[in-house]
C-alpha positions in Angstrom: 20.6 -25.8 51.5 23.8 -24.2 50.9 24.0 -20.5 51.0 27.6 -20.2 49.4 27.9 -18.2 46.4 29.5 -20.2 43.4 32.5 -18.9 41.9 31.5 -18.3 38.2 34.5 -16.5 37.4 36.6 -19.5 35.8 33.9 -18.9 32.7 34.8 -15.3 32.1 35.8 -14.8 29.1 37.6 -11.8 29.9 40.1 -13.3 31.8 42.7 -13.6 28.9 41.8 -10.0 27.4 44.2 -11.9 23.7 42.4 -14.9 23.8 39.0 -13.5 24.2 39.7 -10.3 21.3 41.3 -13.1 19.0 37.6 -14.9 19.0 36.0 -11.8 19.0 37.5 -11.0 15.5 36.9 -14.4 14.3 33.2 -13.7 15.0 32.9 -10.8 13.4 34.8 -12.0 10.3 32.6 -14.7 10.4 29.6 -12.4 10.2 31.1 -9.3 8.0 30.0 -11.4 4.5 26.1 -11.9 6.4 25.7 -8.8 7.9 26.9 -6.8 5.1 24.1 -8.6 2.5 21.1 -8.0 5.2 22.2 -4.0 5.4 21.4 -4.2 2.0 18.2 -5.8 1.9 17.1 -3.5 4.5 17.1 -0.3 1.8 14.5 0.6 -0.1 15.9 -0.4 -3.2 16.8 -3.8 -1.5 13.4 -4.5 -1.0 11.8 -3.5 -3.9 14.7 -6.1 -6.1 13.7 -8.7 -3.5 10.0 -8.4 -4.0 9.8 -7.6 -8.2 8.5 -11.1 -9.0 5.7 -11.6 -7.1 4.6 -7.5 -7.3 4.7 -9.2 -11.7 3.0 -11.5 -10.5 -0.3 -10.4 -8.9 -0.2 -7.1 -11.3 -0.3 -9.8 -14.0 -3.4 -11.7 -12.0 -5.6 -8.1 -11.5 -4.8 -7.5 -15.2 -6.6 -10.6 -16.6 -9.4 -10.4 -13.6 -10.1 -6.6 -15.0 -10.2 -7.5 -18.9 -12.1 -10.5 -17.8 -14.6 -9.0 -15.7 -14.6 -5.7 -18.7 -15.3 -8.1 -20.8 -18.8 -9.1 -19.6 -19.9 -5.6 -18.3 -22.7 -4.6 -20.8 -21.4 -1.3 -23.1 -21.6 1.8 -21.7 -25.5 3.3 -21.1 -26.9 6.5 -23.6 -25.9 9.8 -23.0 -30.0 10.4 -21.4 -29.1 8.0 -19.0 -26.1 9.1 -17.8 -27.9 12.4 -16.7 -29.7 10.8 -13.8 -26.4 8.6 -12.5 -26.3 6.9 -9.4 -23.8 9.1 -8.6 -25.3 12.0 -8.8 -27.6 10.7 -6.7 -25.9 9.1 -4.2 -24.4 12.9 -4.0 -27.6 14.3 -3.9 -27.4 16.4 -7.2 -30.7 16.6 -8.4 -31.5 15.2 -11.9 -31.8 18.3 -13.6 -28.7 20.3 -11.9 -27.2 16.7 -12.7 -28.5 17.2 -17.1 -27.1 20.4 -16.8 -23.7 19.4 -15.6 -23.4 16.7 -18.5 -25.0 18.6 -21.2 -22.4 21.3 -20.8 -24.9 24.1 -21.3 -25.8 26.8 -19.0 -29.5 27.3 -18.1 -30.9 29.9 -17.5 -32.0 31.8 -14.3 -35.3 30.8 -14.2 -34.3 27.1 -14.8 -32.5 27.3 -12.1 -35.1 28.8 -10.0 -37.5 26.5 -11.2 -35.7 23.4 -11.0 -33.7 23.9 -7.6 -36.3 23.4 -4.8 -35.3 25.4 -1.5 -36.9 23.9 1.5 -37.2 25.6 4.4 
């Protein structure tokens, strides 16, 4: 085993300090025309141009699955039925407070006392 150190300083490119900023600048001239067009996809604007057509795309594809899927949904249920909607239930509205609410009339107090049951 040989504990020498090699001499690694033949491959330093800073030994000719005009040599090594003439390839510098040949690098970086090299890389101004691809550096500048990735800065510019990297905007906001940049991405939004580089992503339009497939953003068309699936807007276009959720378009024709909603009229599709519209167009086998049965028509809309009565007004009477709408009173009692899952909604309102899922919420916990009871179905009267729920009639009122839809009906647009206001009842009166003893409707309310009547209808709303208070538990303990």
């Amino acid at each position: 085993m040989n504990d020498d150190r090699l001499d690694l300083s033949p491959l330093d490119p800073t030994r000719d300090p005009v040599r090594y900023e003439r390839a510098v600048g040949r690098i970086m001239d090299a890389a101004a025309l691809p550096l500048a067009r990735r800065r510019a996809r990297l905007t906001a604007v940049g991405q939004v141009s580089r992503w339009w057509r497939p953003m068309l795309a699936m807007a276009a594809a959720v378009a024709i699955a909603a009229v599709s899927i519209l167009a086998q949904v049965q028509p809309a249920a009565a007004e009477s039925e709408l009173s009692t909607s899952p909604l309102a239930e899922a919420m916990g509205i009871p179905s009267t407070v729920a009639t009122w609410m839809t009906s647009g009339t206001a009842p009166s107090p003893i409707d309310v006392f009547e209808d709303i049951e208070v538990e303990p």
